[in-house]
N, C-alpha and C positions, 0 to 999 in steps of 0.2 A: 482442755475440756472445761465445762461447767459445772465442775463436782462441787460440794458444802467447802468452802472455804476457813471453814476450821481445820480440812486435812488437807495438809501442805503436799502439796504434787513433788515430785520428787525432782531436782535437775538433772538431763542425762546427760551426762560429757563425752564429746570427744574433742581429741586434739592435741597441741603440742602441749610437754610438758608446762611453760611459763602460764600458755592461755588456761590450760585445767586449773593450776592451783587459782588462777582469780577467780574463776569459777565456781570451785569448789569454797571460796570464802564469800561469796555471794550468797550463796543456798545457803551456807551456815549463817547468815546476819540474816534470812529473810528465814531462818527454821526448816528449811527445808532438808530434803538430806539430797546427797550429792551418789548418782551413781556412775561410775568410770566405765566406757566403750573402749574397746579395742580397737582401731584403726580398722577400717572395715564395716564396723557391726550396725550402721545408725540405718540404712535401707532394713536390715532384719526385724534391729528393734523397734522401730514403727510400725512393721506388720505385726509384732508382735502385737503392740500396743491397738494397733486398727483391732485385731483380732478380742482382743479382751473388751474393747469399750463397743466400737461401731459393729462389729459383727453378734456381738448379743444380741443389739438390737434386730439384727437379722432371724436368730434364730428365736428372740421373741414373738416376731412376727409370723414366721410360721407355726411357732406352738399358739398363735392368735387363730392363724387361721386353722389351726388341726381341731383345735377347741371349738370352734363355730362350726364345721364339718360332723362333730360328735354331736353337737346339739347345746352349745352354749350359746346363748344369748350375747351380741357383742359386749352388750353394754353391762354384760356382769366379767366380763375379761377381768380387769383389774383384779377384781375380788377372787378371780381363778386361781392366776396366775403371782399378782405380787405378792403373794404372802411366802409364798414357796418360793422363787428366785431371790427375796430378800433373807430367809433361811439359807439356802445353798451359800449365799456370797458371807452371811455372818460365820458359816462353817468353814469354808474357804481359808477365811481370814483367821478363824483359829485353828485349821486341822491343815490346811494344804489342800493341793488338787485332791491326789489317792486320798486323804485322812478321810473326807468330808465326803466322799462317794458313796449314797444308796444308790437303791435299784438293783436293775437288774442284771447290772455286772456286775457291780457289787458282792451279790446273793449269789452266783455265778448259775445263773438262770436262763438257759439257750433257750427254752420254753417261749420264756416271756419274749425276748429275742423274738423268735420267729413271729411268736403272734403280732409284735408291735408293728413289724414290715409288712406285715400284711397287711393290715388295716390302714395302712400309708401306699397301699399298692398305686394307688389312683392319684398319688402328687409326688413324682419321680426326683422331682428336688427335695423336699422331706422328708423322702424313704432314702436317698443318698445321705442326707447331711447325716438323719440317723444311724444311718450302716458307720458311715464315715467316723462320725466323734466314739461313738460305743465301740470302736475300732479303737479307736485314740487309750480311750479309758481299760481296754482290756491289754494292751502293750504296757499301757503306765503298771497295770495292778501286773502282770508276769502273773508266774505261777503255774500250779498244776490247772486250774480250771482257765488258762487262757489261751491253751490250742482248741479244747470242745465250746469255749464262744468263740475262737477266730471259727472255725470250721460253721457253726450256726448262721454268721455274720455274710460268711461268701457263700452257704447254699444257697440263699436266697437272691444272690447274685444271678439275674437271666440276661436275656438279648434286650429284655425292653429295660432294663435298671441296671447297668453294668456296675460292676466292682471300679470306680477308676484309684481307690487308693491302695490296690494289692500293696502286701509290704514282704513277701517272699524275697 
């Protein structure tokens, strides 16, 4: 990527033991840190990787356009939206996924839930992505409040906006 080149990207290894350890003495002369794949892992952890950097962009773009459908001005987006996603990611970075999670699974708030799917009724890929990740985020947090938000999550599940991430 093109991140600030003061923070060292990480190397990801895989391979035979001789080729990892040159490896892993390369990232350590250039400062980087070195992490080890298991045979296997490198198609996963690329999605992963797609998923964390190129698919942001993704859903920044629809919270662009969710923003300009509520009545934001394009050209105040930035001012909408960056202040907040650079909060989320500095909390991330010290709390973890679950640590750094408000809202409304968070608060375990079916409520808000329902209302936010509804006012996304009219962009079927924006009322998915959101079913889908606040799916994601209510498995990671468990608990007592996270069958009455699965349950919130799939009523609003119809023929025109299907569930495709049941996880039964």
């Amino acid at each position: 990527g093109d991140g600030d080149p003061a923070t060292p990207f990480p190397f990801v290894i895989e391979g035979q033991p001789p080729a990892r350890a040159r490896a892993e003495a390369l990232a350590g002369a250039l400062g980087c840190p070195a992490l080890r794949l298991p045979a296997g892992g490198k198609v996963r952890y690329h999605a992963a990787a797609v998923m964390a950097s190129n698919l942001l962009l993704g859903l920044a773009h629809a919270a662009e356009r969710q923003m300009v459908a509520a009545g934001i001005a394009p050209e105040a987006l930035p001012a909408a939206l960056l202040p907040l996603m650079r909060s989320t990611l500095d909390n991330l970075e010290r709390h973890g996924a679950v640590g750094a999670l408000t809202g409304p699974v968070a608060r375990g708030d079916p409520g808000a839930l329902r209302r936010h799917l509804e006012a996304l009724a009219d962009d079927p890929a924006a009322r998915e992505a959101y079913r889908s990740l606040s799916q994601e985020l209510v498995d990671a947090l468990g608990g007592d409040l996270a069958a009455a938000l699965t349950e919130s999550l799939r009523k609003d599940c119809g023929e025109t906006v299907p569930c495709y991430n049941d996880r039964d």
